[in-house]
FIGU-980881 format. One record per residue (C-alpha): residue number from 0; chain; x, y, z. Coordinates in pm, 1 decimal. Example, Ala and Ser with C-alpha at 12.3 -4.5 7.8 and 13.67 -1.06 7.14 Angstrom:
% residues 2
R, 0, A, 1230.0, -450.0, 780.0 $
R, 1, A, 1367.0, -106.0, 714.0 $
% end
This chain:
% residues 359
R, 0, A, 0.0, 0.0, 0.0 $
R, 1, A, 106.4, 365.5, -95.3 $
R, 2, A, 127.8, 508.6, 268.7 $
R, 3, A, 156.1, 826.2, 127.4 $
R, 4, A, -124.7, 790.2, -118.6 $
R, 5, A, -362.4, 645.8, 149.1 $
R, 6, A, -221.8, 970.1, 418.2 $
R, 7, A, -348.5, 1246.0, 165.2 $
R, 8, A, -676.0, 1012.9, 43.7 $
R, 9, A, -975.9, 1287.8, 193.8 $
R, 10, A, -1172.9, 918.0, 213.5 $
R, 11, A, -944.4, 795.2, 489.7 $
R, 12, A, -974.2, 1063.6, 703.8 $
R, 13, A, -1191.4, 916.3, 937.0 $
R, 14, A, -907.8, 643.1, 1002.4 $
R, 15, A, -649.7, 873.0, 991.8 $
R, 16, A, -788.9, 1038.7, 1286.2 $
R, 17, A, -860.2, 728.1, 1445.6 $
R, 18, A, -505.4, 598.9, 1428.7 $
R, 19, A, -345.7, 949.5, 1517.0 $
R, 20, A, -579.2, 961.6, 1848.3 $
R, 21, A, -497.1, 577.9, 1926.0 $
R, 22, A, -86.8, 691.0, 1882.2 $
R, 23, A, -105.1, 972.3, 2071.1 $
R, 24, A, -289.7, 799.3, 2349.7 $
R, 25, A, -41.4, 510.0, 2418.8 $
R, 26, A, 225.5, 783.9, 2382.6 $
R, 27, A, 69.9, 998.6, 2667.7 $
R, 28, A, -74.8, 682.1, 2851.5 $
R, 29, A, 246.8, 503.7, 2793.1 $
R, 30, A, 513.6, 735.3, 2899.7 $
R, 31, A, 326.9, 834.7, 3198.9 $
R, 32, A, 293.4, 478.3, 3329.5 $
R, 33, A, 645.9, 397.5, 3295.4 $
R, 34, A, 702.4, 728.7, 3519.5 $
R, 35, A, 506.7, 620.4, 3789.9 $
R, 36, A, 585.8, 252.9, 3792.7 $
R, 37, A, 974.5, 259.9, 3735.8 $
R, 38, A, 1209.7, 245.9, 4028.6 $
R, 39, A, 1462.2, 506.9, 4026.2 $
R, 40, A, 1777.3, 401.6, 4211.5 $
R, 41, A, 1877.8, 641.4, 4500.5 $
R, 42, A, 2054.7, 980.6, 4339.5 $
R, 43, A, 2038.3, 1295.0, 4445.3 $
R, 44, A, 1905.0, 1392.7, 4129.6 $
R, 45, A, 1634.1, 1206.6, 3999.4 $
R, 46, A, 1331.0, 1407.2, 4114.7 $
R, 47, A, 1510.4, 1621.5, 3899.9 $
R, 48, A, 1570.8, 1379.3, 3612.8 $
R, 49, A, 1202.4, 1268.1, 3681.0 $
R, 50, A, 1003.5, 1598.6, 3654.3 $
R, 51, A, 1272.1, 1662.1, 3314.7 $
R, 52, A, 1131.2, 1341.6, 3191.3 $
R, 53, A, 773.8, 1395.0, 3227.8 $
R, 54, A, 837.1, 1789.4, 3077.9 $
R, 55, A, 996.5, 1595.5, 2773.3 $
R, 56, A, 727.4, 1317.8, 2707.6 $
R, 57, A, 408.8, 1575.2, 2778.5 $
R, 58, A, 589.4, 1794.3, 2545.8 $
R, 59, A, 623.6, 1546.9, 2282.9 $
R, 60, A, 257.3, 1436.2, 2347.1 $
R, 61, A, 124.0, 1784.3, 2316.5 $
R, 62, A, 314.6, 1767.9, 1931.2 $
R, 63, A, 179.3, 1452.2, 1833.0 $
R, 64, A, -165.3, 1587.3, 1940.2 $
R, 65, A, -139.2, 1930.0, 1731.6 $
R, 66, A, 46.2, 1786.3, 1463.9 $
R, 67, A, -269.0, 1574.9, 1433.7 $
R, 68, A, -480.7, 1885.9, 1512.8 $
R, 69, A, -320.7, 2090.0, 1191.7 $
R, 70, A, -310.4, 1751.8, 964.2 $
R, 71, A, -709.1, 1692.2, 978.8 $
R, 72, A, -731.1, 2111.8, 954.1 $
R, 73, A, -529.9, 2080.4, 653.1 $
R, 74, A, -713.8, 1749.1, 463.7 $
R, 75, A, -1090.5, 1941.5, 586.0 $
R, 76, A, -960.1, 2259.9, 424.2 $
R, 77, A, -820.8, 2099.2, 122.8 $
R, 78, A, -1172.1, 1908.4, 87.7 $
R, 79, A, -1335.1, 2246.5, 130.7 $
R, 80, A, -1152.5, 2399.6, -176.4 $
R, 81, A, -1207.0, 2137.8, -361.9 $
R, 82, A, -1557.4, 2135.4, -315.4 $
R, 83, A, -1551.0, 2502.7, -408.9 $
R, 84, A, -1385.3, 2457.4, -743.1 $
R, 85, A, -1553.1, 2160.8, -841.7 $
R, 86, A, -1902.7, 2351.4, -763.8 $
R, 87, A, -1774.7, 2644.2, -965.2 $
R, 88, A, -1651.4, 2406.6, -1262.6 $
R, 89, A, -2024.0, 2272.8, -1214.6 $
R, 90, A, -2181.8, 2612.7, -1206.0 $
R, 91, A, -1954.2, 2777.8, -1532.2 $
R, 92, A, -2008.2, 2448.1, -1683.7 $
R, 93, A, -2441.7, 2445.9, -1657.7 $
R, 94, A, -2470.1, 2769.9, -1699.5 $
R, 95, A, -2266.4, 2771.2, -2046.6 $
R, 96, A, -2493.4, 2461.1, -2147.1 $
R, 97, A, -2801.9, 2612.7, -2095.0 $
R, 98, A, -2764.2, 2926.2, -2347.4 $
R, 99, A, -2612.8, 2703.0, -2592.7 $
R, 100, A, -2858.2, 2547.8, -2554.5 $
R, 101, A, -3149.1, 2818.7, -2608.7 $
R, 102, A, -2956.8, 2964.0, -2861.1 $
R, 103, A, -3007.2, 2647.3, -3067.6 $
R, 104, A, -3361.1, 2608.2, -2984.6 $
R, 105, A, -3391.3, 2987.1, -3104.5 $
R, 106, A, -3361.7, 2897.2, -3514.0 $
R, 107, A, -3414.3, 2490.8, -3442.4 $
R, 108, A, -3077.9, 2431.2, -3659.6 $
R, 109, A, -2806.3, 2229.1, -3518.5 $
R, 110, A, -2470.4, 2344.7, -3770.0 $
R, 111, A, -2236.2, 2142.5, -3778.8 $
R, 112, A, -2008.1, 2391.6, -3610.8 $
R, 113, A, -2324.9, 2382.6, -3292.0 $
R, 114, A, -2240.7, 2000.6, -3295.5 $
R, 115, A, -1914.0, 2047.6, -3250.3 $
R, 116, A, -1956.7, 2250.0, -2953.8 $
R, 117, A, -2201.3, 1996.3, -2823.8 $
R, 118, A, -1958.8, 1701.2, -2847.3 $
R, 119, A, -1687.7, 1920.7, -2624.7 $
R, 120, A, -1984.7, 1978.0, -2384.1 $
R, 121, A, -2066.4, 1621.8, -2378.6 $
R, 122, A, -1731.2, 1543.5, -2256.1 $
R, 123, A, -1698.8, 1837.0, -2005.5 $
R, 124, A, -2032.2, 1710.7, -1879.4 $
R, 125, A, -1919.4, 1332.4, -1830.4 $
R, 126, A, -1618.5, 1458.7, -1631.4 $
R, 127, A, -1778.3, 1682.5, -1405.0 $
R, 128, A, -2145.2, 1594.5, -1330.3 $
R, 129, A, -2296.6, 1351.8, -1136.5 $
R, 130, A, -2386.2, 972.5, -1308.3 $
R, 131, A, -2747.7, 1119.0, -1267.3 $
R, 132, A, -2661.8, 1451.6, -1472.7 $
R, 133, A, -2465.7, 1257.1, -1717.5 $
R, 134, A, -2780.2, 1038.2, -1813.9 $
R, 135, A, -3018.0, 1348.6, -1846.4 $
R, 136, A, -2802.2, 1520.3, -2055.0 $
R, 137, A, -2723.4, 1163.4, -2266.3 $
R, 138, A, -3094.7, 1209.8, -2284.0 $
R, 139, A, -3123.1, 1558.0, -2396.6 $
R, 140, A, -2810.7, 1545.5, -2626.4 $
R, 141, A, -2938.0, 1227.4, -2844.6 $
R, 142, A, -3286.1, 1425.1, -2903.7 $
R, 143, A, -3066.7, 1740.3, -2983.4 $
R, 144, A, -2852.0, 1540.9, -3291.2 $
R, 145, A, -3227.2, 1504.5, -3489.6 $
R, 146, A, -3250.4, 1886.0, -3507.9 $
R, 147, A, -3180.2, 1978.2, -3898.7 $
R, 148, A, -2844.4, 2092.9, -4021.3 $
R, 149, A, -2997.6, 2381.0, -4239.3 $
R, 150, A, -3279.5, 2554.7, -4336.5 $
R, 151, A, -3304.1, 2359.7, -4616.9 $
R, 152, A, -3318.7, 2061.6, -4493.4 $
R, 153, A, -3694.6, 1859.8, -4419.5 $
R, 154, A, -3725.1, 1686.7, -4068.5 $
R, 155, A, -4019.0, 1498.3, -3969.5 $
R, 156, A, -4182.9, 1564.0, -3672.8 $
R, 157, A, -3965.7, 1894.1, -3612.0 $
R, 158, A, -4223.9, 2039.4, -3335.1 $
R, 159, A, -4229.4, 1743.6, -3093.9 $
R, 160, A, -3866.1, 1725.3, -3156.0 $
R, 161, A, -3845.8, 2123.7, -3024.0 $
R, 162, A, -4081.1, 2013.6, -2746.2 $
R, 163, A, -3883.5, 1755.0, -2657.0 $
R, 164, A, -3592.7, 1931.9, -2599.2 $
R, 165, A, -3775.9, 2175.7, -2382.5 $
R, 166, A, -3929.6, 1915.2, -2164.3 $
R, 167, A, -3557.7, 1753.5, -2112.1 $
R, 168, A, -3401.3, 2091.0, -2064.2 $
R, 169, A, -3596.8, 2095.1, -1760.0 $
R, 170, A, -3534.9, 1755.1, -1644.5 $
R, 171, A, -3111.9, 1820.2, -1702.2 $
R, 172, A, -3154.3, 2193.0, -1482.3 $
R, 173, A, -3299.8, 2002.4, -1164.1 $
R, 174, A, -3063.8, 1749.9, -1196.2 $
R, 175, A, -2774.9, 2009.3, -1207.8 $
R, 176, A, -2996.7, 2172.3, -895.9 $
R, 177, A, -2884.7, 1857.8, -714.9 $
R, 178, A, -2533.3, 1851.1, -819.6 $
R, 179, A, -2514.3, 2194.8, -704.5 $
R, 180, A, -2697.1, 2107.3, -416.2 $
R, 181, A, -2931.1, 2399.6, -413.0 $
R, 182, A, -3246.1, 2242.2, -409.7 $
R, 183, A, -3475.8, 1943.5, -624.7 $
R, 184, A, -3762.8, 2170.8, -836.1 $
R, 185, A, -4124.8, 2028.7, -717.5 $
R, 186, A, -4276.0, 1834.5, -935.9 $
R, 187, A, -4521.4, 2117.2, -953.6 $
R, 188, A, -4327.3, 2326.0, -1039.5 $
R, 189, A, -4130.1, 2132.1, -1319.6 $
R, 190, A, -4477.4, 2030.8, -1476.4 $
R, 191, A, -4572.0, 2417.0, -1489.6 $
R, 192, A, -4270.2, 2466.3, -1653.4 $
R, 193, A, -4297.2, 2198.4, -1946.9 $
R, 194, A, -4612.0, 2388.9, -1992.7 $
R, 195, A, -4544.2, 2684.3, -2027.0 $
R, 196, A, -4244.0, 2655.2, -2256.8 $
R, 197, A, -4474.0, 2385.5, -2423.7 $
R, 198, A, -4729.1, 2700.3, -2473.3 $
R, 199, A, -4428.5, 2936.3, -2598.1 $
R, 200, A, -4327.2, 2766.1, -2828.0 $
R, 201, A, -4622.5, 2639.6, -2983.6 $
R, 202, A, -4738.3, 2986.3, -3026.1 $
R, 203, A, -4410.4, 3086.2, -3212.2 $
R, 204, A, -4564.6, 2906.4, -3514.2 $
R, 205, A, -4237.1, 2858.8, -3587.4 $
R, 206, A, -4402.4, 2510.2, -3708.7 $
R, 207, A, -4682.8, 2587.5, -3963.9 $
R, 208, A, -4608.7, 2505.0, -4276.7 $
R, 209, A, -4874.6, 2605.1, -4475.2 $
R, 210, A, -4964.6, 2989.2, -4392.9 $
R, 211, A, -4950.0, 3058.5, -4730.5 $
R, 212, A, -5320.7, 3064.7, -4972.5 $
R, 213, A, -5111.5, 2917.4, -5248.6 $
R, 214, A, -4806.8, 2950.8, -5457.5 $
R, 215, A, -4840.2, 3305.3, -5515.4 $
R, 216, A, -4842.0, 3396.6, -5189.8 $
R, 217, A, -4545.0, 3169.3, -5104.1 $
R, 218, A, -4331.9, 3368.6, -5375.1 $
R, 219, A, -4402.5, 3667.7, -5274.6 $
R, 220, A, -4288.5, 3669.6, -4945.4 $
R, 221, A, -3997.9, 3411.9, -5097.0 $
R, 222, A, -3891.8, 3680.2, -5303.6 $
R, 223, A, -3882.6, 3951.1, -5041.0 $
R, 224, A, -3654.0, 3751.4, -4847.0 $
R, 225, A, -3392.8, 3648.8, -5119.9 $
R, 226, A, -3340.8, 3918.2, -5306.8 $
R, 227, A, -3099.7, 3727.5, -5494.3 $
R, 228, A, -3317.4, 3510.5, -5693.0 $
R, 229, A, -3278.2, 3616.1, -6073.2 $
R, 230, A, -3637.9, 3601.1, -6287.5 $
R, 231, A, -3516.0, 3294.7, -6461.8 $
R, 232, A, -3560.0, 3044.4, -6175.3 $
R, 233, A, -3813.9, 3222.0, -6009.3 $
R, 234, A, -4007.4, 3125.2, -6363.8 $
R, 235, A, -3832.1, 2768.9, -6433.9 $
R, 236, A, -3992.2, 2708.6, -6060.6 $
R, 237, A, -4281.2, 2782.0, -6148.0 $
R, 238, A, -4301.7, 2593.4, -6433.4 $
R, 239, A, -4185.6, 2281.4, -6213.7 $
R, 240, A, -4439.4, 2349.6, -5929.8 $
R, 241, A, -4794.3, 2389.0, -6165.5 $
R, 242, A, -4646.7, 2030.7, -6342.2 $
R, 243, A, -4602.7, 1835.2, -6039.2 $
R, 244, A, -4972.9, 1975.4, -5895.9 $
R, 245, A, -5121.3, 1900.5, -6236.3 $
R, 246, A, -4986.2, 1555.2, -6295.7 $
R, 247, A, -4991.6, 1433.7, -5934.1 $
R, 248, A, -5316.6, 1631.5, -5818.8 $
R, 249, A, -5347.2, 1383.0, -5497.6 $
R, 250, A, -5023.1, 1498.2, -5340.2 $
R, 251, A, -5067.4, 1741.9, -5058.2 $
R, 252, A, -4883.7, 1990.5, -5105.1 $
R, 253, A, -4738.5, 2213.3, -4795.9 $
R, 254, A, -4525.0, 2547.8, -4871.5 $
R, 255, A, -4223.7, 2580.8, -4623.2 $
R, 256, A, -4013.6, 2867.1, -4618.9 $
R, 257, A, -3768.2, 2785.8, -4938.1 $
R, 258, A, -4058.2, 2602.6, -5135.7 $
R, 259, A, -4333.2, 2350.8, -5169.6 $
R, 260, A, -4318.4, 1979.8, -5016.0 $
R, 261, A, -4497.2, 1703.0, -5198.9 $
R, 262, A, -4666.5, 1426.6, -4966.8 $
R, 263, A, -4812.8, 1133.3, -5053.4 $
R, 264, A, -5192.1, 1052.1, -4884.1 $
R, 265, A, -4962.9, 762.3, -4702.3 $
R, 266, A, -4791.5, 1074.5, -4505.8 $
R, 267, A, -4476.6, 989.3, -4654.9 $
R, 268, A, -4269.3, 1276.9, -4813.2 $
R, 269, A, -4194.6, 1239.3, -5226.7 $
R, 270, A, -3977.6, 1577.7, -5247.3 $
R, 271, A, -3917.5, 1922.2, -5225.4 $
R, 272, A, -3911.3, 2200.6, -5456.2 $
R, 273, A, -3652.6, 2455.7, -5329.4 $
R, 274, A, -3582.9, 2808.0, -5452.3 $
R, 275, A, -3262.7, 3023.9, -5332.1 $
R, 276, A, -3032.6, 3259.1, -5499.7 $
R, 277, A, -2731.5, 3070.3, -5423.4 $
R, 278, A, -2838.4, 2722.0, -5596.0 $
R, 279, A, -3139.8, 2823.2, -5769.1 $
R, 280, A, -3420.7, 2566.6, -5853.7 $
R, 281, A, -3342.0, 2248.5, -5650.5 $
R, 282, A, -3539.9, 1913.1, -5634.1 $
R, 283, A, -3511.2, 1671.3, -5352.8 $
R, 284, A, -3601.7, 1344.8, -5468.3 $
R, 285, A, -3577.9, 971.6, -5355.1 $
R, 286, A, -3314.6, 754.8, -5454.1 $
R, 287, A, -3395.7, 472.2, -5657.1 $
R, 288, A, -3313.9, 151.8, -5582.0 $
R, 289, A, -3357.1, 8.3, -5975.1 $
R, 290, A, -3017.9, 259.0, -6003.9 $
R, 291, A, -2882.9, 122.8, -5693.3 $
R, 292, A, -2984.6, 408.0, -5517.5 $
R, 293, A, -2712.1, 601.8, -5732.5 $
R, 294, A, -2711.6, 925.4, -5828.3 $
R, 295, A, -2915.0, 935.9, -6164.2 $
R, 296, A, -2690.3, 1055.2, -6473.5 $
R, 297, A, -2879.5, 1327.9, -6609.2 $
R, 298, A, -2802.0, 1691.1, -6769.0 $
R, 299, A, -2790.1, 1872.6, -6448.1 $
R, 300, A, -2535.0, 1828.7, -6109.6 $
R, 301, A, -2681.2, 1573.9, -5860.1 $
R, 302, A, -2580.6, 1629.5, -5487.6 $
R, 303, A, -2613.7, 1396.0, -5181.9 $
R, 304, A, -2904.0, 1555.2, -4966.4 $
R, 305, A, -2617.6, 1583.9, -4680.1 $
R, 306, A, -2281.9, 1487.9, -4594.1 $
R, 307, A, -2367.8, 1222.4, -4354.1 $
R, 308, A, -2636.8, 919.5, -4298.5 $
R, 309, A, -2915.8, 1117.5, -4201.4 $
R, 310, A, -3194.3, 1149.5, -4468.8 $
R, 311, A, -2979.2, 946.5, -4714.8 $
R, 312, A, -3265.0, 800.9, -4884.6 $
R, 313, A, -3271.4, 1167.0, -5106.7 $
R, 314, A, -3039.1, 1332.5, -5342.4 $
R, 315, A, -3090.7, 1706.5, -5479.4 $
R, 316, A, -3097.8, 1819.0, -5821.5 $
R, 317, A, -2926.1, 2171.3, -5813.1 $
R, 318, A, -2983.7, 2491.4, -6042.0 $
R, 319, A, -3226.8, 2328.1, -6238.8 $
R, 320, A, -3256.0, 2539.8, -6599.8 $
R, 321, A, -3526.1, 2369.8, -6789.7 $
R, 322, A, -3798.4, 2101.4, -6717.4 $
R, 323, A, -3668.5, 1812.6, -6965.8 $
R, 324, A, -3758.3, 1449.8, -6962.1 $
R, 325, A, -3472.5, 1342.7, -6764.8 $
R, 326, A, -3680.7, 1558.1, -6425.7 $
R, 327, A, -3981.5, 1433.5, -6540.7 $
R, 328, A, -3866.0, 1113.8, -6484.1 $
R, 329, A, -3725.1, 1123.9, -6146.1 $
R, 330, A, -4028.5, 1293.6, -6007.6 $
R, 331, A, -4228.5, 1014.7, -6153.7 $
R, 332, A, -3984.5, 710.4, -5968.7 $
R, 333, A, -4004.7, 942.5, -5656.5 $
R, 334, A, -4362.3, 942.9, -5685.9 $
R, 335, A, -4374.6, 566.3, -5739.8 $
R, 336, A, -4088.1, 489.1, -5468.5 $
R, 337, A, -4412.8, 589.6, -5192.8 $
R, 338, A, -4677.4, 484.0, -5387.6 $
R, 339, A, -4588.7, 136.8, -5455.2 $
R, 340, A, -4429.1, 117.1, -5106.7 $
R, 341, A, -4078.1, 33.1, -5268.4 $
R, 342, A, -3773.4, 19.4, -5077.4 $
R, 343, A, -3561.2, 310.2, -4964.5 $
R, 344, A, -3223.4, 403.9, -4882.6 $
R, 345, A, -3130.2, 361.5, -4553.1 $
R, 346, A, -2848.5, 442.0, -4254.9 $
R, 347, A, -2806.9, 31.7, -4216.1 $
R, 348, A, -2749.7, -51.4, -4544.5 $
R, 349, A, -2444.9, -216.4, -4597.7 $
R, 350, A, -2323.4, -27.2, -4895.8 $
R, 351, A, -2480.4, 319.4, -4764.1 $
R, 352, A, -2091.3, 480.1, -4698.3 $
R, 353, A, -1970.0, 337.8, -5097.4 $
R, 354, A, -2312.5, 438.7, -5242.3 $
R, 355, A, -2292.3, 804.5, -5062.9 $
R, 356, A, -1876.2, 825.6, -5118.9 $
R, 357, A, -1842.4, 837.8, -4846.3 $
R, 358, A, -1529.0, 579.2, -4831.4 $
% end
């Protein structure tokens, strides 16, 4: 055993103490015993030589005591600071999280520079919180990752997601309550506060994607916000739009902020029309698997729908100039892909990494 390892362990104080106070007593006990019992031979001075003795082991008695004294002074105050710094790590640490945290929920985008940041918190998290903490924000984290990457990109679900998030916001702040020791929330009081935020946040309509009477109104306020769409795709769009609602007349259509979204009466999403000055008119399609679920060869640049596994199953057709037979086409197989119920592609496939090139 590491004597000094064990000495300066705060969990052994207890023994320390016990040890130190079991020393010092057969020291005192001890020395004092032998005084009284021991026959001195006859000299002239041994009272003297007696009392000098006693001075000597009550002095060394009174050291062992407040050496013992300042030792467990030392290990209590050394605790103390400790505690201090690690409730201060605790306190920097939550506080940090939680407006990252609203400052996500703000615009409901996680960026890949956001995820980042959450990873490093992750790890600060593990190495300071409690196990409890650790699983709450585990918890909160893992609902966090399904937030989209961009505006552009299609989530299902998005507002329970958001709502989510809230509730388990809440559940990570008591927890960190305990850590910091400053009190549990009431139940009460945490189920008022899912509710509320619940409220807030339904009222943001930051969810409703159809507040718009129809395509016209869509563009408009489309075109007041990207004043960098040129009249070309703002008309090719068009033109895309009126043949998708023609030809497929029992998709529902719902218009999100960069452009319509096709649904099948299963639910299921069969694309999106997007419309941006950067890449101008963009599909998002399904992959097919009759092409392997490939990326089709046709006249204009094909894109994976991100650069990971999530939503793999679609690929985007970017600045889109005409609507030729080769678009036609893959609106039709994306239409099929959810009316027939055909396969899709998904995270667990075994080629999904080679098929996305990703390798």
């Amino acid at each position: 055993m590491d004597f000094k390892a064990w000495w300066y362990d705060s969990s052994t104080t207890k023994w320390q103490i016990i040890i130190g106070t079991l020393l010092v007593g057969l020291i005192f006990f001890g020395t004092f015993s032998f005084l009284d019992t021991y026959q001195f031979e006859e000299w002239k001075y041994s009272g003297f030589s007696k009392s000098i003795m006693g001075i000597l082991m009550g002095t060394v008695a009174l050291g062992v005591i407040t050496g013992v004294i300042i030792i467990f002074q030392s290990i209590v105050s050394m605790d103390r600071e400790k505690s201090q710094k690690i409730f201060d790590e605790r306190l920097s640490l939550y506080k940090g999280f939680t407006k990252q945290t609203m400052s996500i929920i703000s615009d409901n985008i996680l960026d890949d520079e956001e995820r980042e940041q959450l990873k490093v918190i992750e790890k600060e998290v593990l190495m300071i919180a409690s196990n409890t903490t650790y699983k709450k924000w585990v918890e909160l984290y893992n609902v966090m990752l399904k937030l989209k990457s961009d505006e552009n990109e299609e989530i299902e679900n998005e507002e329970e997601i958001i709502l989510s998030i809230s509730d388990k916001s809440v559940e990570f702040i008591n927890s960190c309550r305990m850590d910091l020791e400053i009190g549990v929330i009431d139940k009460a009081t945490i189920k008022y506060s899912k509710e509320h935020s619940r409220t807030k946040i339904k009222n943001s309509k930051k969810f409703t994607v159809s507040n718009f009477d129809g395509y016209d109104s869509w563009i408009k306020q489309r075109l007041e916000k990207d004043s960098k769409i040129n009249k070309d795709d703002e008309l090719i769009h068009k033109k895309i739009n009126n043949y998708i609602v023609s030809e497929y007349p029992e998709l529902d259509v719902k218009y999100r902020k960069h452009g319509p979204a096709f649904y099948h009466n299963s639910g299921k999403k069969v694309g999106n029309l997007y419309l941006d000055g950067r890449n101008g008119v963009v599909l998002a399609l399904l992959r097919s698997e009759n092409n392997d679920y490939k990326l089709p060869d046709i006249s204009f640049d094909c894109k994976n729908s991100r650069n990971d596994l999530k939503n793999c199953e679609y690929f985007n057709v970017v600045n889109i100039k005409k609507l030729d037979g080769g678009i036609k086409k893959l609106i039709e197989e994306s239409y099929e892909i959810r009316d027939k119920k055909l396969n899709i592609l998904k995270a667990d496939h075994p080629n999904v990494k080679e098929i996305l090139g990703f390798n």
